[in-house]
Structures are given as structure tokens and as C-alpha cells.
C-alpha positions in Angstrom: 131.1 -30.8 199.8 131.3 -27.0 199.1 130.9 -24.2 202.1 131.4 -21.0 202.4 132.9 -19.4 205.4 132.1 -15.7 206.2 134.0 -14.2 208.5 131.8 -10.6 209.7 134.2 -8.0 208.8 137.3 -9.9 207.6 136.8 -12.0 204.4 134.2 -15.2 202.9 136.5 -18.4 202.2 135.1 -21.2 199.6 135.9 -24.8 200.2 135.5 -27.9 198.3 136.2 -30.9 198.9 135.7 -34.7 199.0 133.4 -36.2 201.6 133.2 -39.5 203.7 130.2 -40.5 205.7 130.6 -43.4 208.1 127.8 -44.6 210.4 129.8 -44.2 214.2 129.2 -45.9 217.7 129.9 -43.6 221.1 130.3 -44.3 224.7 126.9 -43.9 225.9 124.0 -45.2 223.4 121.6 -42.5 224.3 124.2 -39.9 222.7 127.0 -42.0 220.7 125.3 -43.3 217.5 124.6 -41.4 214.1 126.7 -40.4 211.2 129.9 -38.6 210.7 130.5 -36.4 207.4 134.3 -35.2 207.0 135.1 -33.1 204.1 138.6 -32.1 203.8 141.3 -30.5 201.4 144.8 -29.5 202.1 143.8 -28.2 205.9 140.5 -26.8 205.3 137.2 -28.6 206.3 134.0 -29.6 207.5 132.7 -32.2 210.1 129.7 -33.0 210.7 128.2 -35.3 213.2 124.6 -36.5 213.0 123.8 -37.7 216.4 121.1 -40.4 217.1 120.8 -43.1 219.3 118.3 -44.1 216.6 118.7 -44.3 213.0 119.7 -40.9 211.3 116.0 -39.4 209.8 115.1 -36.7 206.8 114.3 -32.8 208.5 115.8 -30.2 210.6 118.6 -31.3 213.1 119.5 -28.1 215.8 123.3 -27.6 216.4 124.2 -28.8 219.9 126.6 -26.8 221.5 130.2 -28.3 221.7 130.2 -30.2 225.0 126.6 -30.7 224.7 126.1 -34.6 226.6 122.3 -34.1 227.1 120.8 -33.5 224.0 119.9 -37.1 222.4 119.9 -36.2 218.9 121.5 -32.9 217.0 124.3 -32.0 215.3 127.7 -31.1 216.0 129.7 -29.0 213.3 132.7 -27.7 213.1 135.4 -25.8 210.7 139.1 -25.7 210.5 141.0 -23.4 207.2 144.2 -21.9 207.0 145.1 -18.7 206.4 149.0 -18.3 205.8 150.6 -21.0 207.4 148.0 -20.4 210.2 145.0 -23.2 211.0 141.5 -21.3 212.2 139.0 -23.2 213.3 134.9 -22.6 214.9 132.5 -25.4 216.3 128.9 -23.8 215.6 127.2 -22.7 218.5 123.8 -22.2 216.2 122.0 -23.0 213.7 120.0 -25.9 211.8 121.3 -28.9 209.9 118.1 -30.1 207.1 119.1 -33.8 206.1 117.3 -34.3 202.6 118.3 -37.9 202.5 119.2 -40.7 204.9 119.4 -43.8 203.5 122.7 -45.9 201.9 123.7 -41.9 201.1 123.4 -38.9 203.2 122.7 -35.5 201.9 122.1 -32.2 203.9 122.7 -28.3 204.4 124.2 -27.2 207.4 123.5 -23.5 208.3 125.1 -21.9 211.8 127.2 -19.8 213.1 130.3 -19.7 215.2 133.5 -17.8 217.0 136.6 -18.6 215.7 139.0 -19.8 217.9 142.2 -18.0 217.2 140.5 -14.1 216.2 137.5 -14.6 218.4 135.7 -13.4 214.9 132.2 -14.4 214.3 131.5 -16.2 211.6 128.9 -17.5 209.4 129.0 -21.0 207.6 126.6 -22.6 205.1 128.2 -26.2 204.1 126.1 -28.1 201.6 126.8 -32.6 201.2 125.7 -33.6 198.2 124.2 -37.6 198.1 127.6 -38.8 200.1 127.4 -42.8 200.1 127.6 -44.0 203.7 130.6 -46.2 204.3 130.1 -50.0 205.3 132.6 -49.7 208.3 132.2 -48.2 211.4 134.0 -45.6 213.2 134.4 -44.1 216.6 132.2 -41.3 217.9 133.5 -40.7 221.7 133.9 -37.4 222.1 136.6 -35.7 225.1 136.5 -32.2 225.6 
């Protein structure tokens, strides 16, 4: 997985890191089913959940809004990094996720944009999941806010 975080007047941050995809159950099965990406290294990160209540398909996925327990199908994303010895993290509140594959490996682009929690500073994020195998197991996708 490698992103890029722009933060509009501060700085742009790189990440890479190693991915895992995992096909998920929820609560409800009208919003609980779909895939979850996680890229992570030391801190900083990208999630990425792929919400269906039918299998996850190829084309452009809108970014649901954090909280969002309508929408049958979108995606949530979100980004934590530190800075210092300080974490930063913004759920997208825009954008599109394009999945370019969907089968026993996922690959896709997600493009949004976001406030960051600590600064309040809008930022920009492009994250790009190269053919990430989809694990055998299961996880949970329940969300809580």
C-alpha cells in the first residue's frame, strides 16, 4: 500500500506499508458485509472498508460518511500518522474509492478528503492497494461510534 497525505498548508506525508484484506461480517446484513484493507507501519495507516451486503464488485465506490448506517454499499476510510510522539488521524468525509479488482485479491485507489482530528487541518489523501490477496478467515465489521 503507498498514500500520500497532504495536509493544505502544513506538509504531504508518504506511507508504505504492508496490507491485509479480510472478507468481514457486521451486525446488520444490509450494511455489515464486504472487505476490510489495513495497511500499517510503525503508527501510520490506512483502512479501508468495502461495504456490501453483496459480494465486493469492480467500479467507483462513494465514501460514506463516518457514522453513515443507511447507505448499503460505500466505503469507509480512514488515516492515522504520527508526527513526534503525536498520533493524527481523519476519517474521509469525500471522495471515490475505484476497485480494479475483486476477486481472491483486491486492488483499488482511494481518493477523498478529510479533517484531521487533532489540528482540525484539511487534508487530502490518495492511497493506492496493489492486488492484496483476500484472507481465508473472517473478521468482524461492527462498527460503534
Amino acid at each position: 500500500m503507498h498514500a500520500v497525505l497532504t495536509r493544505q498548508g502544513k506538509d504531504t506525508l508518504r506511507i508504505d506499508a504492508p496490507v491485509r484484506a479480510q472478507r468481514c461480517t457486521g451486525l446488520h446484513a444490509q450494511i455489515g458485509g464486504g472487505l476490510l484493507l489495513q495497511g500499517v507501519n510503525d503508527g501510520n495507516g490506512v483502512v479501508v472498508w468495502l461495504r456490501a451486503p453483496t459480494p465486493v464488485s469492480v467500479g467507483a465506490w462513494p465514501v460514506l460518511q463516518r457514522g453513515d448506517t443507511l447507505s448499503p454499499r460505500g466505503a469507509m476510510v480512514g488515516v492515522r500518522f504520527l508526527i513526534g510522539d503525536v498520533a493524527h488521524g481523519a476519517p474521509l468525509d469525500s471522495g471515490t474509492v475505484w476497485v480494479t479488482r475483486a476477486d481472491s485479491a483486491v486492488a483499488l485507489v482511494a481518493r477523498g478528503t478529510g479533517t484531521e482530528t487533532v489540528s482540525s487541518t484539511h487534508m487530502n489523501v490518495e492511497a493506492t492497494f496493489d492486488a492484496v490477496p483476500v484472507g481465508a478467515d473472517t473478521v468482524s465489521c461492527r462498527f460503534q461510534l
